[in-house]
C-alpha positions in Angstrom: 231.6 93.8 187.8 232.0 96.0 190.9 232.3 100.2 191.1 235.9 99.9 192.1 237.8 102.3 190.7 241.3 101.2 191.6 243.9 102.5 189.0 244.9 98.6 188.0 241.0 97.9 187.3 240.5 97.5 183.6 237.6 100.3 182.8 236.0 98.5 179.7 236.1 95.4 178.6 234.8 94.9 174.7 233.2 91.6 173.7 232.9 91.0 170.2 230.8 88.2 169.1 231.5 87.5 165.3 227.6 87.4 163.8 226.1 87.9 166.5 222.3 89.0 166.8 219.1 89.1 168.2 217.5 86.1 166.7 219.9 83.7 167.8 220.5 84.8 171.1 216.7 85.0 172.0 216.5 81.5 170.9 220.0 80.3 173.0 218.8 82.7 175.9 214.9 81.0 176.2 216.7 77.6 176.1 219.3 78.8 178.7 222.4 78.2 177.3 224.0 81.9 177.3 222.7 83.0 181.0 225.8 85.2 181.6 225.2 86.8 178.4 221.6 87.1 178.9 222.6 88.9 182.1 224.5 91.6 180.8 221.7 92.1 177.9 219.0 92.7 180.7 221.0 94.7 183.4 222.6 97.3 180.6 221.0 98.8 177.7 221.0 97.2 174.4 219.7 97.6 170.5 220.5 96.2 167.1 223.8 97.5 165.5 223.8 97.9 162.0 226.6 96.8 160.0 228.1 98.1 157.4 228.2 97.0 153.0 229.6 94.7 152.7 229.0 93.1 155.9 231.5 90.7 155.9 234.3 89.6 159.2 237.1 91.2 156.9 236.0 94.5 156.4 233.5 95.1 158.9 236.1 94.9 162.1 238.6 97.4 160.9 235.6 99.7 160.2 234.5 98.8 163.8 238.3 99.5 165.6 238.7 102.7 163.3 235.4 104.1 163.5 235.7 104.8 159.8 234.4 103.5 156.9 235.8 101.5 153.8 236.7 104.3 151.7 239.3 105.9 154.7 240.6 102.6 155.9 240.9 101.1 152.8 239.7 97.0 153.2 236.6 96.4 151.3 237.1 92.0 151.5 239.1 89.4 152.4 241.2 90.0 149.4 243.2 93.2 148.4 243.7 93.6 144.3 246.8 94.2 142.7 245.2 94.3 138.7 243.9 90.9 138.0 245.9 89.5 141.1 245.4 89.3 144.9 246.2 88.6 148.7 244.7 88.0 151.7 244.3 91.0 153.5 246.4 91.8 156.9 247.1 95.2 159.3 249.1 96.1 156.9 246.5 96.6 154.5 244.6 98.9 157.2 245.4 102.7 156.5 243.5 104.4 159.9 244.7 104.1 163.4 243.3 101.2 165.5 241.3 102.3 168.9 244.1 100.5 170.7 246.6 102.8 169.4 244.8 106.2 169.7 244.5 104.7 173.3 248.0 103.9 173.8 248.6 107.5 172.7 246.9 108.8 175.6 248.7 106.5 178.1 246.6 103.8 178.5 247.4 100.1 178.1 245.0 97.4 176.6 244.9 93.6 175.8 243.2 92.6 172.4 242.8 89.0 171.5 241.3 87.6 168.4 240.3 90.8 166.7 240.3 89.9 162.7 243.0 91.6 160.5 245.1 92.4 162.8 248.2 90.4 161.6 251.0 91.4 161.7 250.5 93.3 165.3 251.5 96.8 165.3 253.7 98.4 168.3 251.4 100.1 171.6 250.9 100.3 174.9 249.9 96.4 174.9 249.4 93.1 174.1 247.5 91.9 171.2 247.5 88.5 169.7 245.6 88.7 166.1 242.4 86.8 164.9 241.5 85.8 161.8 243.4 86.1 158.3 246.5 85.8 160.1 248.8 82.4 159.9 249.0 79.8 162.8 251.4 81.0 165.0 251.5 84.7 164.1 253.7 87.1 165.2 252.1 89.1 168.1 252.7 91.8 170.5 254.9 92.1 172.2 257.6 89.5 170.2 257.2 86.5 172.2 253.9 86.7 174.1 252.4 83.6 171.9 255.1 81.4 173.4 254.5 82.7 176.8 250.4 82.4 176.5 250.7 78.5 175.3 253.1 78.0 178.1 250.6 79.6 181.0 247.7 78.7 178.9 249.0 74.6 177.2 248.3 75.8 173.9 246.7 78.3 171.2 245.5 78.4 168.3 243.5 80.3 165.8 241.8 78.0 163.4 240.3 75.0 165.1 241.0 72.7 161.6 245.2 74.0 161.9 245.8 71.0 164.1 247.9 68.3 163.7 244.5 66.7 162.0 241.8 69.4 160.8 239.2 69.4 163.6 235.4 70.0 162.6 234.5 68.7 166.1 232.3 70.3 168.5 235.0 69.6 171.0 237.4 71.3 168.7 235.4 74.4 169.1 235.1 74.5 172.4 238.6 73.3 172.9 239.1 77.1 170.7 236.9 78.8 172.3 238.2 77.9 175.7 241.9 78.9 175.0 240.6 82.5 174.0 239.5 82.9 177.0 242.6 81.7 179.2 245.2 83.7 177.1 242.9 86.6 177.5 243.0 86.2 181.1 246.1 85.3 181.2 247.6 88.6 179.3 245.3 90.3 182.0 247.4 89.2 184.6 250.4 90.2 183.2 249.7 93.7 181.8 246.5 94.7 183.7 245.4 96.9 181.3 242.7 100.0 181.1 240.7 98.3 177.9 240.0 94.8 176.9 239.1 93.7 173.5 238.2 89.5 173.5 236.6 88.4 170.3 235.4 85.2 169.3 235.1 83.8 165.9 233.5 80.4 166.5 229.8 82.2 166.5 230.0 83.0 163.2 232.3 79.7 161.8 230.1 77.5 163.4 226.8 78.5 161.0 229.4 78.6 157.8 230.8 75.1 158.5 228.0 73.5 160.4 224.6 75.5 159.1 221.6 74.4 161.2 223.7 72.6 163.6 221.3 73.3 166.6 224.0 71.1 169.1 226.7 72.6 167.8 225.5 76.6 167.6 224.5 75.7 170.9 227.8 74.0 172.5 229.9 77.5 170.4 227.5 79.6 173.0 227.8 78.1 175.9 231.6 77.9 175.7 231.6 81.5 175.0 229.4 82.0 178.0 231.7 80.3 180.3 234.2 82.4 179.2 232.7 85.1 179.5 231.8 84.4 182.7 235.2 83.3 183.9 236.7 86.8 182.4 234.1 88.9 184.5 235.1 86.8 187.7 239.0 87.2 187.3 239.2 90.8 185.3 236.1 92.2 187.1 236.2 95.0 184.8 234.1 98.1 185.5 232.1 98.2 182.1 231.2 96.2 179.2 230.2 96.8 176.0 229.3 93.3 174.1 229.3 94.0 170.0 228.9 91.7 166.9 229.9 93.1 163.5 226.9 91.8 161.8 224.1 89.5 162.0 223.6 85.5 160.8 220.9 84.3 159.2 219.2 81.8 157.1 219.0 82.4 153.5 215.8 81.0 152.1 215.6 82.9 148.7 217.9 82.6 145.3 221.4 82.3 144.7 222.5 84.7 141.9 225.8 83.9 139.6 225.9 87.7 138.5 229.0 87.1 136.3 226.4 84.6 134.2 224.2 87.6 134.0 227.1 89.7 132.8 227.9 87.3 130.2 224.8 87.3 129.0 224.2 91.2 128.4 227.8 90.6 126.4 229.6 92.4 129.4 231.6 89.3 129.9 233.3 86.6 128.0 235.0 83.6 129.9 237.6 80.4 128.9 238.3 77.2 130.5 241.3 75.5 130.9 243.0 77.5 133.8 244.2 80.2 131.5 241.7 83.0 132.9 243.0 85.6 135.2 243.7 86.1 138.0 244.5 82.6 139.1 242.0 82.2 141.7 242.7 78.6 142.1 245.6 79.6 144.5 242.8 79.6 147.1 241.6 75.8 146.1 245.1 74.9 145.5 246.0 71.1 147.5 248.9 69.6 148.4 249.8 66.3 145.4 251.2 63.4 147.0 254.5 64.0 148.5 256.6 64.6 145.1 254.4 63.2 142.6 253.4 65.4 139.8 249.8 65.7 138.7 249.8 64.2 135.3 251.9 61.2 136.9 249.2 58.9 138.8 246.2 57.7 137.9 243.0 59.7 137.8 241.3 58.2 141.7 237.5 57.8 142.4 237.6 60.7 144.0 239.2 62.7 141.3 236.3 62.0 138.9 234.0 63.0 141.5 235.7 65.9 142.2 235.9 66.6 138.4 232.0 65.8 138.0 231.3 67.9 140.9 233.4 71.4 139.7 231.2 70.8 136.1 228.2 71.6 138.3 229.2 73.9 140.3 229.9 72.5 143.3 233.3 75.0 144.1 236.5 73.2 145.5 235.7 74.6 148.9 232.2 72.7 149.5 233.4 69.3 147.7 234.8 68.1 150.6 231.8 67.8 152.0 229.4 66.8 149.1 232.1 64.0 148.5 231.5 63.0 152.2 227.9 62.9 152.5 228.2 60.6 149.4 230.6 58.3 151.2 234.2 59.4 149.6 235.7 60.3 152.8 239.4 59.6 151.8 241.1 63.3 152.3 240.7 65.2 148.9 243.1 67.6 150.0 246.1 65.5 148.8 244.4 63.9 146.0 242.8 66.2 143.0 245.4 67.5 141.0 245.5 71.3 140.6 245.2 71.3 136.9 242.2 69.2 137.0 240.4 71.8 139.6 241.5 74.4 136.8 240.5 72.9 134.0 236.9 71.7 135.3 236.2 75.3 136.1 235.8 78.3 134.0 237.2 81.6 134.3 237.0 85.2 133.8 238.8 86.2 130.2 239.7 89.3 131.2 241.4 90.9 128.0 238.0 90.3 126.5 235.1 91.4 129.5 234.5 94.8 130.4 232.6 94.0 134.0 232.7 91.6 135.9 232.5 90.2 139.5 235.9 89.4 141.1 234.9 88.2 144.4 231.5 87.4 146.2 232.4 89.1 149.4 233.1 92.4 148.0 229.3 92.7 146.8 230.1 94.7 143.9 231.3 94.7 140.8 234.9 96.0 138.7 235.0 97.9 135.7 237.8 97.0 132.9 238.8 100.3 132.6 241.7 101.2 130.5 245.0 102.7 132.0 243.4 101.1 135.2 243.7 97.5 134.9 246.3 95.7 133.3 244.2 94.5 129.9 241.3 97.5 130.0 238.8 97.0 127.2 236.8 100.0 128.6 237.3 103.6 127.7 237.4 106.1 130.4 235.4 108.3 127.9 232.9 105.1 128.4 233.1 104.7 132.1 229.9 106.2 133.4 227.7 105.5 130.8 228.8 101.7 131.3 228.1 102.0 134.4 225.1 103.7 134.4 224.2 100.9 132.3 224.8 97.9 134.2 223.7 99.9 137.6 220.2 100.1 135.2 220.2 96.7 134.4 220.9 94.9 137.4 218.4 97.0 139.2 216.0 95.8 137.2 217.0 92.3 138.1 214.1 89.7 139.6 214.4 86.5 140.9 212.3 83.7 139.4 209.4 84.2 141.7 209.7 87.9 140.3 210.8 89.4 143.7 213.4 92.1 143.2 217.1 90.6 143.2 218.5 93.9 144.9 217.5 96.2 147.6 220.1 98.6 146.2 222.5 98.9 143.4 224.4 101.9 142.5 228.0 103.9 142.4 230.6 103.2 145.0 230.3 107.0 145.7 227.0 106.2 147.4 228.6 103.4 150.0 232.4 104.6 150.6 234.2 107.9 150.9 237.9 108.4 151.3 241.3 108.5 149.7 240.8 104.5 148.9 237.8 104.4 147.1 239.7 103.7 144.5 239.9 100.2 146.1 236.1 99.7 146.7 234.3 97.6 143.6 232.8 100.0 140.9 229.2 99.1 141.4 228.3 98.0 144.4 225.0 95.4 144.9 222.8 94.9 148.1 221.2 91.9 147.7 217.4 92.3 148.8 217.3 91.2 153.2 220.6 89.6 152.3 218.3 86.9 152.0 219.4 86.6 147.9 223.3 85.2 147.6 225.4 86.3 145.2 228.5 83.9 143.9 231.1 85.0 141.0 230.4 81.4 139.3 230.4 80.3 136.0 229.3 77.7 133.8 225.6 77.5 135.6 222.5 78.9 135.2 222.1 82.6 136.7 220.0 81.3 139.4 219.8 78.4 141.8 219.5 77.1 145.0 222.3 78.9 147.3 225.0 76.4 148.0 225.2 78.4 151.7 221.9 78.0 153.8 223.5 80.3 155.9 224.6 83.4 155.9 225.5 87.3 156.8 222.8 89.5 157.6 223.4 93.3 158.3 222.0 93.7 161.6 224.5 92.6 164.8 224.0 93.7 168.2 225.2 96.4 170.7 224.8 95.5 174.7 226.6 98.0 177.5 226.4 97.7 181.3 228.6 99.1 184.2 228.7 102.8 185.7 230.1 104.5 182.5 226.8 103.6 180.5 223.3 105.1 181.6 221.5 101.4 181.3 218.0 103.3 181.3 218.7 104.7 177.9 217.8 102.0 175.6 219.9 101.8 172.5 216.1 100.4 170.8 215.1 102.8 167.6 219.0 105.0 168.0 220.4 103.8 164.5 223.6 102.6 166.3 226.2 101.8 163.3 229.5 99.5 164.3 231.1 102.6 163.1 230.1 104.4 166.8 232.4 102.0 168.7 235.5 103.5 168.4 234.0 107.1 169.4 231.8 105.5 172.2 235.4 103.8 173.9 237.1 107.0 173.3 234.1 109.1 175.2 234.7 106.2 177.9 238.3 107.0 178.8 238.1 110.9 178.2 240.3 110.4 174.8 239.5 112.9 172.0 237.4 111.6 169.2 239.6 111.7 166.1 237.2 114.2 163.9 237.7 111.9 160.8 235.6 108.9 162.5 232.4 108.2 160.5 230.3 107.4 163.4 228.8 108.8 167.0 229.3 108.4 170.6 226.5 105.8 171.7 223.4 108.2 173.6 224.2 105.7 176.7 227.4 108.2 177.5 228.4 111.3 177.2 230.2 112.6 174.1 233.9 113.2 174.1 235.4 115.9 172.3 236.8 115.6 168.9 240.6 116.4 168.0 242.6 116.5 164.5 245.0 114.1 164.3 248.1 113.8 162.1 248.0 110.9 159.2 248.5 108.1 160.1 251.8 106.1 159.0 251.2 102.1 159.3 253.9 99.6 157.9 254.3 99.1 154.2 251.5 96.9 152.8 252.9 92.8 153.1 251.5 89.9 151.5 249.4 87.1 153.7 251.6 84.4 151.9 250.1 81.6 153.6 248.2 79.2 151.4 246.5 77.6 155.0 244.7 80.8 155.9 243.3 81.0 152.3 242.3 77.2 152.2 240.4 77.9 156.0 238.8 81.4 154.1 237.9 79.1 151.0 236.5 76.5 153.4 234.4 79.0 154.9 232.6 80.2 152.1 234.4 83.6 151.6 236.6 82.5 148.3 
């Protein structure tokens, strides 16, 4: 970085750095594999940031490029709920104005690459090529830029397994890793923009698919430092803020199956068979063999294991690899029929439960209210005192060494506010350090060992150097939320902070002023219908 201040020098470059956090950088920054990133950490100022509930990659970002909350912006998971019935969330599915945007209003251009749920890419000042939940090959901005980017760049991609032949590799990560950094560049070039928005994903995929991986953690890092490094040399911007949009950790206490719990206290009642709604087996759903039918080949090795394996809980999306570590390495994926996965699981009977849990990532739980969902069983006469109910019960929840399950349970008031609250889960759960797991299984017992070692935590990182910031303030003990980013890179380029953002200006700059704006009018909500980015989602944990 230098102090030019030439009108084609970008003025902030943002690096986000999915689950990123102080306990593993520490440990990649005392073995030396981050040095660029260590610089940056000890020439700015820098602090925990906390995230937000849930903190999960789906929800968390658009809370961090809005600067508002759940409740105004509308994505509370991975999933968006029509009834019983859902879809991957997109941009479309974000009601509040991106920074970007605002920015673009004000006349200044960025480049944003990677940035999660930000398919498909609205029109600005720009180029932005989306991140995760978006299809291979998405359509970007401007129409066309993809094409160009592989062209400059010799390829792209989002999804390190969406190959030609799904790539678990370390070099497939890198390989990732590396072309993020080259089309970044590369748009840089091109549009020499004001603001810069690079995120990488691989630091928080690498712990899901590989957990405890030390070589492979460590390879993700060092990639990402390189980059880094290479993007400082060519773009030279004048500041940089580095953020993560929550933390990573192990998880050494209990996994919980709260919809066993809910069964139990007659809340809920489940059936078998694939007839229980909604038909989350879209998610786990594999390609037969080419035009066979299920029911018309034998049932294979692997099949039985597969079926053995759902019976006791091990979910679709981890059998791959318990089926590997037992030597069945033939691809499942075009080999377990999906009535078999259907049948060997059981599912929520919705007509006849009045809570349950409708997916893990959401951390809460929905309420079968009448006139509300399509088969309500509970009275709105009833709703609170339900609620109060379970919200009683599950705080009183302890794990079998008789540690508290929950650091919090309570209303969805308490978490969200907005005009879609209406969206946000009924109750919502904290599980205690995010060092419990929760799961929406059935047909186990309500605790166990947690199938994912590792997982989110709800601390992440801030780190800020260059002119703009005062690097003698440190950003230790301030409470910094990833809902002051927005306002912080509005404060940076003089650009009134819109008055509805839930957070603050970082105490490293100087406040902006706040502005009213008018609504804002996105596109008309679309469906992700791509079964590969639900199958990559469901291989990571989050379905």
């Amino acid at each position: 970085m230098t102090d030019s201040t030439a009108d084609d020098d970008m003025q902030l470059l943002v690096i986000g750095l999915d689950a990123g956090c102080r306990p593993v950088l520490e440990s990649l920054f005392d073995a030396g594999n981050a040095p660029t990133l260590e610089s940056l950490f000890e020439m700015g100022s820098s602090g925990p940031l906390e995230s937000q509930i849930p903190p999960w990659t789906a929800s968390a970002w658009p809370s961090m490029y809005t600067g508002k909350n759940p409740g105004k912006h509308g994505v509370f998971d991975f999933l968006s709920f029509d009834g019983y019935e859902w879809d991957v969330v997109n941009s479309t599915h974000v009601r509040e104005r991106p920074v970007w945007e605002l920015l673009s209003e004000h006349g200044l251009t960025s480049v944003v690459v990677n940035l999660p749920v930000t398919h498909p890419a609205s029109e600005f000042d720009g180029a932005l090529i989306p991140g995760m939940t978006a299809p291979e090959d998405p359509a970007c901005h401007p129409e066309g830029i993809l094409e160009d980017v592989k062209m400059a760049c010799g390829d792209y991609r989002i999804y390190p397994q969406s190959g030609p032949e799904p790539d678990h590799s370390i070099e497939g990560y890198e390989n990732t890793v590396e072309l993020r950094g080259e089309a970044f560049r590369y748009l840089c070039r091109r549009m020499e923009p004001d603001f810069g928005f690079l995120q990488f994903q691989q630091t928080d995929s690498v712990f899901h698919e590989r957990p405890g991986d030390k070589e492979a953690i460590e390879a993700v890092y060092n990639e990402v430092d390189t980059q880094i490094e290479a993007t400082l040399e060519e773009v030279d911007p004048e500041n940089v803020l580095i953020v993560s949009d929550h933390g990573m950790g192990k998880i050494t206490g209990d996994e919980f199956r709260i919809n066993e719990f809910l069964r139990e206290k007659d809340y809920l009642q489940a059936r078998s068979g694939g007839e229980g709604m909604p038909d989350w087996s879209r998610a786990w759903e594999n390609d037969l063999l080419e035009g066979q039918d299920a029911s018309e080949h034998e049932e294979s090795p692997v099949e039985k294991a597969m079926n053995v394996a759902a019976k006791v809980g091990i979910t679709t999306q981890r059998v791959a690899g318990a089926l590997d570590r037992v030597g069945l390495k033939e691809p499942i994926g075009r080999r377990v029929p999906n009535d078999m996965i259907r049948a060997a699981s059981e599912q929520v009977d919705f007509p006849e439960s009045e809570v349950y849990m409708r997916s893990k990532s959401e951390l809460g739980l929905r309420i079968n209210l009448e006139g509300r969902e399509p088969n309500g069983t509970v009275p709105e006469s009833e709703y609170e005192s339900v609620r109060k109910a379970v919200i009683k019960q599950l705080s009183d929840v302890t794990t079998p060494d008789g540690k508290p399950m929950f650091d919090a349970v309570g209303p969805r008031e308490s978490f969200f506010e907005g005009p879609y609250l209406d969206h946000a889960p009924d109750i919502v759960t904290v599980p205690t350090e995010f060092n419990n797991a929760l799961v929406a299984d059935l047909g186990r017992e309500q605790f166990g060992e947690p199938m994912e070692t590792w997982n989110h935590k709800q601390t992440g990182v801030v780190a800020a150097a260059g002119p703009a910031f005062d690097e003698d303030h440190s950003l230790e003990g301030e409470d910094a939320t990833l809902f002051d980013i927005a306002p912080t890179i509005c404060s940076l380029f003089d650009v009134p902070i819109d008055a509805e953002m839930d957070g603050e200006t970082l105490p490293i700059i100087d406040a902006g002023a706040e502005a009213e704006y008018p609504a804002y009018e996105p596109e008309p909500i679309t469906a992700t219908d791509d079964r590969a980015v639900e199958d990559r989602l469901s291989d990571l944990g989050y379905l």
